[in-house]
N, C-alpha and C positions, 0 to 999 in steps of 0.2 A: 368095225371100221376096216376099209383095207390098208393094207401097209402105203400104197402109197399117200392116201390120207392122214395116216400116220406120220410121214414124212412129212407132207406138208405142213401139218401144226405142231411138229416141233421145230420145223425152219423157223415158222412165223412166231413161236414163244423167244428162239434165238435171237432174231433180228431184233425183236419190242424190248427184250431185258437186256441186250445191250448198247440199243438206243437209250434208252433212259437210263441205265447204271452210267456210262459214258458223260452224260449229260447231267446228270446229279449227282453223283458220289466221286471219291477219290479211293484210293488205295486198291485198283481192281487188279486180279489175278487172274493168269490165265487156268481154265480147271479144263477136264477130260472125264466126259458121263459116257457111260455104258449104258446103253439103254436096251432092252429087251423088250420083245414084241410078238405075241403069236410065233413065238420060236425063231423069231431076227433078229440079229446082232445090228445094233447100229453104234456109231462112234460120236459126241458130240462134244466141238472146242467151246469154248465160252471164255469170254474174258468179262468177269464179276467181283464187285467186292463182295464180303462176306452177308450179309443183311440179304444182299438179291439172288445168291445162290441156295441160302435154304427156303426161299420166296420160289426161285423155278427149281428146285426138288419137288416141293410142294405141288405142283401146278403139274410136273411130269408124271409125277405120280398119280394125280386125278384124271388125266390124260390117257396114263395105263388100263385106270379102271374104272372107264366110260362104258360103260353099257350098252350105248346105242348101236345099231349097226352102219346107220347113217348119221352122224355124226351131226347134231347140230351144234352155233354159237353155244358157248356156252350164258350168255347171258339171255339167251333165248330160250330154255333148258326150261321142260318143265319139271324137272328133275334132279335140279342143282345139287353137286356134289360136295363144290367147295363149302367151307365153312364160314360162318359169313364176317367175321373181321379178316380172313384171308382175299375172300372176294371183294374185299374193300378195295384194300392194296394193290391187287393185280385189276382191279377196275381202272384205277387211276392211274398204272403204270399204262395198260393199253391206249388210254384214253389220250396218252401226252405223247407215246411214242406215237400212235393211230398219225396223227395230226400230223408231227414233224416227218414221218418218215412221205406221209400222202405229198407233204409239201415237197419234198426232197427227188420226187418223182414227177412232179406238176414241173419242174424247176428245171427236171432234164427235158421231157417232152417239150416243154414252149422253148430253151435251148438250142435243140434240135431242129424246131421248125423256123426260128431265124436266123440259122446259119445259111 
């Protein structure tokens, strides 16, 4: 996959786990991942409790060692990597953030068009 592929699915891992850790859990901390790439340095903040941080370890890591060159969903994957009580989890984390954040965007666009 290219790096900025790359980039983009670890924004969108960002944004989903901490919409939902935000919204269901308490006691979150801010963390700092070093992430490597094809020989790039990326830097990634996060504010997580502990349970959704070794949840997007988990998920960065399969992410690293996707195989594809074109990257698909992963729930689309004929080739699924994660494991399947992990893919539970981050099924249902995507599945609640997916929603709230689509709403969160629907919300500024009709916003914006009746101002």
């Amino acid at each position: 996959m290219t790096q900025e592929k790359y980039q983009a699915e670890f924004w969108t891992l960002k944004r989903f786990f901490e919409k939902f850790c935000s919204d269901k859990h308490k006691h979150q901390k801010d963390i700092t991942k070093n992430l490597n790439y094809k020989g790039s340095k990326y830097t990634l903040s996060l504010s997580l409790c502990e349970d959704c941080e070794k949840l997007i370890d988990y998920s960065l890591g399969r992410l690293n060692q996707c195989p594809h060159e074109t990257k698909p969903r992963c729930r689309a994957c004929h080739e699924p990597c994660y494991r399947s009580d992990q893919w539970k989890k981050v099924a249902k984390l995507m599945r609640y953030s997916g929603i709230r954040l689509g709403l969160v965007k629907l919300k500024n666009r009709l916003t914006g068009i009746l101002k």
